[in-house]
C-alpha positions as CSV (number, residue, x, y, z in Angstrom):
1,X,0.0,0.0,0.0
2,X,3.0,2.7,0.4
3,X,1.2,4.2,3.5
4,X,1.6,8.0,3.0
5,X,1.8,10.0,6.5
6,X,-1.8,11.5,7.0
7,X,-3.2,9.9,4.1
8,X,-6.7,8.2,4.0
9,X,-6.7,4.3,3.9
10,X,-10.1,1.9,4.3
11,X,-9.4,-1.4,6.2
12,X,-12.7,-3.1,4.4
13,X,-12.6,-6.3,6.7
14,X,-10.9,-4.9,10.1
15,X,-11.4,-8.2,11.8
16,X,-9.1,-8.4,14.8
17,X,-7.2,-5.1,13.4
18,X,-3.9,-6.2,12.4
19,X,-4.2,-4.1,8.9
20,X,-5.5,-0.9,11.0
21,X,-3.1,-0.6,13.1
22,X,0.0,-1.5,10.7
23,X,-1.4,1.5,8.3
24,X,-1.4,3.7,12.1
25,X,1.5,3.2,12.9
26,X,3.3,4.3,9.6
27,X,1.0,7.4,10.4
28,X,-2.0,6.8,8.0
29,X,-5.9,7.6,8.8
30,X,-8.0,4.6,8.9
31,X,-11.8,4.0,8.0
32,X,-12.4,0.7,9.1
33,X,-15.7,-1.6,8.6
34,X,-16.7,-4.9,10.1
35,X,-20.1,-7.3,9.3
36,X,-19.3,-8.4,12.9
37,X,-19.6,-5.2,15.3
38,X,-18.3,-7.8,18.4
39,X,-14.3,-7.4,15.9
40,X,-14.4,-3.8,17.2
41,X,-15.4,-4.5,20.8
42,X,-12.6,-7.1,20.9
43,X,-10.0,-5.0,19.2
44,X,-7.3,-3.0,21.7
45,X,-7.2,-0.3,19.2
46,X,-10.7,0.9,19.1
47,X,-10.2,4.1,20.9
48,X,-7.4,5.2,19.0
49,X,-8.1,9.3,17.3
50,X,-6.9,8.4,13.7
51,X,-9.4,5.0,13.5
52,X,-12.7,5.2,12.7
53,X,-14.5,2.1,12.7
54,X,-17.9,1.6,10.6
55,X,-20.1,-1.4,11.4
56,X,-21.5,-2.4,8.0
57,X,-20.7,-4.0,4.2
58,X,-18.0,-3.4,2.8
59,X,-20.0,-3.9,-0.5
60,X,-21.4,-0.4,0.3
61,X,-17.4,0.8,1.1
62,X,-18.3,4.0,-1.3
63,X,-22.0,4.7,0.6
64,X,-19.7,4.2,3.5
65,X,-16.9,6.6,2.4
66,X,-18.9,9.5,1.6
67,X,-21.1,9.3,4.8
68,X,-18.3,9.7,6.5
69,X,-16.3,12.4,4.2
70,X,-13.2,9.6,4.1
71,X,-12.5,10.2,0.4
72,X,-11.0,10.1,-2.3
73,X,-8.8,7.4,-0.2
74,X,-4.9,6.5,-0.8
75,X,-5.7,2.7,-0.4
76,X,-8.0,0.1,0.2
77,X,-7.0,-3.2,1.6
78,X,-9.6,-6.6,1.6
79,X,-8.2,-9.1,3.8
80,X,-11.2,-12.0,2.7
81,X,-12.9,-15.0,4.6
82,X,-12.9,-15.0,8.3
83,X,-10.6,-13.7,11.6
84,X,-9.8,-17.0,14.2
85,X,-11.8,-15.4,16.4
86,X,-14.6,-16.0,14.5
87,X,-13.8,-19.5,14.0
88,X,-13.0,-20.3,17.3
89,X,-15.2,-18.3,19.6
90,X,-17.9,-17.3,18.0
91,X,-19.9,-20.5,18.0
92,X,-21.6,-20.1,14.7
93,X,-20.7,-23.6,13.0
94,X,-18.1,-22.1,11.1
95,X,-15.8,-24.4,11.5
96,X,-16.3,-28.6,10.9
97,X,-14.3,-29.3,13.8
98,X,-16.6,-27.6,16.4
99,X,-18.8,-30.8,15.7
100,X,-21.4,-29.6,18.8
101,X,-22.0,-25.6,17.0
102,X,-25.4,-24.6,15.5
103,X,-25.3,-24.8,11.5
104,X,-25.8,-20.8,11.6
105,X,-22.4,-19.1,9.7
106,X,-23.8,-15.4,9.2
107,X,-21.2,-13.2,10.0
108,X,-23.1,-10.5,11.0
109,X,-26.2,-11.5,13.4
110,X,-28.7,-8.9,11.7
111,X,-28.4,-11.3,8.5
112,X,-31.7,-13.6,8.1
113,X,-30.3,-16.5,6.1
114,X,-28.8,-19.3,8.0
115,X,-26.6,-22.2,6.7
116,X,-29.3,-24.4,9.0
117,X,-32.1,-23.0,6.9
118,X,-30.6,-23.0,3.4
119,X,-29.6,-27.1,4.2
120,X,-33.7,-28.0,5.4
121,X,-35.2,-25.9,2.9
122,X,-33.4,-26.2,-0.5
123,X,-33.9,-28.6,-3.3
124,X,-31.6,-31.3,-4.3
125,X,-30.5,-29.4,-7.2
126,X,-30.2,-26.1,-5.4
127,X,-28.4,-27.6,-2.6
128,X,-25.8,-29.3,-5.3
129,X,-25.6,-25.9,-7.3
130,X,-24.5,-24.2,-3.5
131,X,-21.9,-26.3,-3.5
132,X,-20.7,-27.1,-6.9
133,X,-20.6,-22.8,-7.2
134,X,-19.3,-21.7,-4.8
135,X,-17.0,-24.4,-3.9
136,X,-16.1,-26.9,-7.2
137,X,-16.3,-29.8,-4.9
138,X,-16.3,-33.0,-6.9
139,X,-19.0,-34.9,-4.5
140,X,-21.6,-32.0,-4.6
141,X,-24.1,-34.3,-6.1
142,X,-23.4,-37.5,-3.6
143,X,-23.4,-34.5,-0.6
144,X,-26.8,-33.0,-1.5
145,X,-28.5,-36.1,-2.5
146,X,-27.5,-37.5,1.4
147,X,-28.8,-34.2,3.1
148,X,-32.0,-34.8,1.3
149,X,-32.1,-38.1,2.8
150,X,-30.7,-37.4,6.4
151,X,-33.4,-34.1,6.6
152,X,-36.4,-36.4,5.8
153,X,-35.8,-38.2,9.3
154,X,-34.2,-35.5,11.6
155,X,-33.3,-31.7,10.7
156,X,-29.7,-30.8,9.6
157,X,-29.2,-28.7,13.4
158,X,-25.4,-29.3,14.0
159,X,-21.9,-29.3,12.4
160,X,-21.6,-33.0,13.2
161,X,-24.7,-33.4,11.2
162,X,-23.6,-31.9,8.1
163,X,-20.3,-33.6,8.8
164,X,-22.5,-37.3,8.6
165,X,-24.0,-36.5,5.9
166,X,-20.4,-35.9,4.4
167,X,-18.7,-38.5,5.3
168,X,-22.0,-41.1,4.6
169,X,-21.7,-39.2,1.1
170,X,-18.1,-39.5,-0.3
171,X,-17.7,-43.4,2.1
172,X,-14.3,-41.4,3.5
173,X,-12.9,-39.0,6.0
174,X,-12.1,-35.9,4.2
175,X,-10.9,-32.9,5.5
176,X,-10.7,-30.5,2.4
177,X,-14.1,-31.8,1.6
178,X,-15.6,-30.9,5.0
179,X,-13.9,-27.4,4.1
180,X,-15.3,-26.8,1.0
181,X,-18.8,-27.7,1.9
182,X,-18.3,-26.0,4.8
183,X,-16.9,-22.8,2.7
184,X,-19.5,-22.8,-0.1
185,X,-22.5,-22.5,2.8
186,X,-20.7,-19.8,4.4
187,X,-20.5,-17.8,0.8
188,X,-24.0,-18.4,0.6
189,X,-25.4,-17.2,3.6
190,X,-23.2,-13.8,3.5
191,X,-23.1,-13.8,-0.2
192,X,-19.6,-13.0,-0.1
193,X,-19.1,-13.2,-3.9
194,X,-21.3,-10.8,-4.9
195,X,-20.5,-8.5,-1.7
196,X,-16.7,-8.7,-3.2
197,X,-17.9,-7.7,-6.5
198,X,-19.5,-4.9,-5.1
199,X,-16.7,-3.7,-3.1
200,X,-14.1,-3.6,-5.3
201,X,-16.2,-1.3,-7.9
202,X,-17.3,0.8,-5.1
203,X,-13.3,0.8,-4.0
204,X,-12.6,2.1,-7.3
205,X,-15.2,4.8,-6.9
206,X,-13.1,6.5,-4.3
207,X,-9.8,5.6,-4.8
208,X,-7.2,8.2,-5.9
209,X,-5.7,7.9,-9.3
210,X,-2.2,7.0,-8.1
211,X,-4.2,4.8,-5.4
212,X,-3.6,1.4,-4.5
213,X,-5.9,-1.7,-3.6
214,X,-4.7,-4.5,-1.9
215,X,-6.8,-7.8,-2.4
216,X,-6.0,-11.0,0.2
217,X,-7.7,-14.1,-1.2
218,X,-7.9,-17.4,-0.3
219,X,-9.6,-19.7,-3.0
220,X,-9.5,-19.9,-6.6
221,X,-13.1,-18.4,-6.3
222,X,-12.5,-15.1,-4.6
223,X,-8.8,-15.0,-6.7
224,X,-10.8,-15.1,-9.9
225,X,-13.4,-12.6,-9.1
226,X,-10.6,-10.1,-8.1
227,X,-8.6,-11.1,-11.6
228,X,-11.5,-10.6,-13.5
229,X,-12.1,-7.3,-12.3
230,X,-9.2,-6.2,-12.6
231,X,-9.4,-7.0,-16.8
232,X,-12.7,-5.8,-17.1
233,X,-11.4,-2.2,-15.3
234,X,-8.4,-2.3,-17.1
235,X,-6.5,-2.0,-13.7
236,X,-2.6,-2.4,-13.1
């Protein structure tokens, strides 16, 4: 980001404020947002006079911005997915290995959709096309057609339901397709790729023209969304 001294930057996923407080220290102003409002009440650097922290989307980062007069902006930084506190406190099934957690996964509490309800309610088909989208995982089919089965005796409530149904699915133990499953729920219920795609042209919006925006990704998904923006915008 080449933090400037007393230039604008916007930390669009502050999480447990490591970004924030790196661009504060090299003496930039920081407009941070968060889904999760408990990130801020958590973080030791809430207080601080150059931070201002926004509870909201970052897919409305340019709304966001201009509320606040935080623009044009040197940089923008998206670090994507989730902080380890989410996944390790926050008790909201995010993770396959806390088998006792509630199938919930919204990030932000005022969100309606739940992974428990998009697993009961959803067809066969739209359960595969969840997971095939928004993870490529080779058993979608075998996974959703299981869950069908499972739900029509007892309700999908649990991680170590879904995690049944997995392993009763693909016959095996396997990790990365616990993750992906458990990944391609999560997208769905915050509709992280679409709230990327919004970001990132709303980032644009108020960005200066010698600006810089600094994209963290961790699947092929998100990475392809954030290469294909960057063609479509012509962006270097």
């Amino acid at each position: 980001l080449e933090i400037k001294k007393n230039g604008l930057y916007v930390d669009a996923t502050f999480g447990e404020g490591g970004y924030s407080q790196a661009i504060l220290n090299k003496g930039g102003n920081v407009l941070a947002i968060d889904l999760d409002k408990e990130q801020f009440t958590n973080s030791q650097i809430h207080k601080l006079t150059n931070l201002k922290l926004i509870e909201g989307n970052f897919a409305d980062i340019e709304k966001i911005a201009k509320e606040n007069n935080f623009f044009p902006v040197d940089g923008v930084v998206f670090d994507l997915g989730l902080s380890m506190r989410q996944i390790s406190q926050l008790g909201r099934g995010f993770s396959f290995k806390k088998l006792n957690e509630p199938l919930d996964m919204r990030m932000s509490l005022k969100t309606e959709m739940t992974a428990k309800y998009l697993l009961n309610h959803l067809s066969e088909s739209e359960l595969f096309d969840v997971f095939a989208r928004n993870s490529e995982e080779i058993n979608s089919q075998k996974i959703a057609h299981e869950i069908i089965i499972k739900r029509q005796f007892k309700k999908l409530e649990t991680v170590a339901d879904l995690v049944n149904c997995i392993d009763k699915a693909i016959g095996e133990i396997d990790n990365n397709a616990y993750k992906r499953i458990f990944q391609a729920l999560r997208v769905e219920v915050n509709q992280e790729f679409d709230n990327l795609k919004k970001g990132l042209t709303g980032s644009v919006k108020i960005i200066k023209s010698d600006g810089k925006i600094a994209d963290i990704t961790f699947h092929s998904l998100e990475d392809r969304i954030v290469k294909n923006f960057t063609k479509t915008q012509g962006i270097k």
